[in-house]
N, C-alpha and C positions, 0 to 999 in steps of 0.2 A: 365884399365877401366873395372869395374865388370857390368856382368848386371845378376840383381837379379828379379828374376820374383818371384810372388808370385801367383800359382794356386789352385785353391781348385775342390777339385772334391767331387758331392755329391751322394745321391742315383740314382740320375736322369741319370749320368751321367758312373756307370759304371755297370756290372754286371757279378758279384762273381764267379767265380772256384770255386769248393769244396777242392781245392787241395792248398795245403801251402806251402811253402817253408822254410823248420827251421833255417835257417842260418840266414834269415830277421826277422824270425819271432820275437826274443828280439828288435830287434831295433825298428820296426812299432810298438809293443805293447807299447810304450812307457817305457820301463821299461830301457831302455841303460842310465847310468848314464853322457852321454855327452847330452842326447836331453832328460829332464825328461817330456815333454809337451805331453801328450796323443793326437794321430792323428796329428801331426806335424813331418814333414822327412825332414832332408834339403839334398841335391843333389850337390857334388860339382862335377863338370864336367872338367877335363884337357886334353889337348891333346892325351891321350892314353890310358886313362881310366877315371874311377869317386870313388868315394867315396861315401855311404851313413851314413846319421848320425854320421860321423868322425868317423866309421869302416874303417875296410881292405880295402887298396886300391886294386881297380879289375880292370883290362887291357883288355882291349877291342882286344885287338890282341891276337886268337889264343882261343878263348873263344866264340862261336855264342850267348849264353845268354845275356853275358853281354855288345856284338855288337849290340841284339835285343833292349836293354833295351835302351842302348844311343841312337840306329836306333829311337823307337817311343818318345821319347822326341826331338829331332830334327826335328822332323816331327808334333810335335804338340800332338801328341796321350801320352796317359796316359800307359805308361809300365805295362805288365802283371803282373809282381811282385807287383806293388804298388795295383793293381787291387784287386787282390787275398785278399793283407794285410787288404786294406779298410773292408772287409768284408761287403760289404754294410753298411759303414759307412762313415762321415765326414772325409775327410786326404787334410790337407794344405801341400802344398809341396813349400819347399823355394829353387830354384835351382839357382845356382852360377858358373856360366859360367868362364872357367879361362885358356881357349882354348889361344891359340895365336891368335893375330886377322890378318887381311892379311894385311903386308904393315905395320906392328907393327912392325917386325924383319927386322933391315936392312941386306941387303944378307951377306954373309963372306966375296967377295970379296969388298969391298967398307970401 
């Protein structure tokens, strides 16, 4: 069972760092040849890490950044990285949950 959320976040709603990040920065631009749609990121979320825009997967274990990023998306909050990339602008974020659910795995001994 996926659950895909679709958020959008506008001017109203976040407000810009001056400071970038250049590793996201091709993928938010819109220019990563898997998500050619300007201001659209999709977010796939797994048990240990995520992935954005079908880049490098990043592990949350052993990493605070990328603990903070899945921390404020679980919590509702809009990730400082996506924040920054918006630049005060439109960004649709399509996130894709793909966690294990509880009571999904039956235990090993059964």
């Amino acid at each position: 069972n996926n659950n895909n959320n679709n958020n959008s976040v506008d001017d109203n709603d976040i407000k810009p760092k001056p400071t970038a990040i250049p590793s996201l920065e091709k993928q938010f631009s819109g220019e990563s040849k898997k998500n050619p749609t300007k201001g659209l990121v999709r977010i796939v979320l797994y048990s240990d890490g995520f992935t954005v825009n079908g880049g490098q997967f990043r592990a949350v274990e052993g990493d605070k950044d990328n603990k903070s990023f899945v921390t404020a998306l679980l919590n509702g909050k809009v990730p400082q990285e996506l924040v920054t990339m918006a630049n005060g602008n439109k960004l649709d974020v399509d996130l894709e949950d793909l966690r294990p659910r509880l009571g999904s795995v039956k235990p090993h001994y059964l």
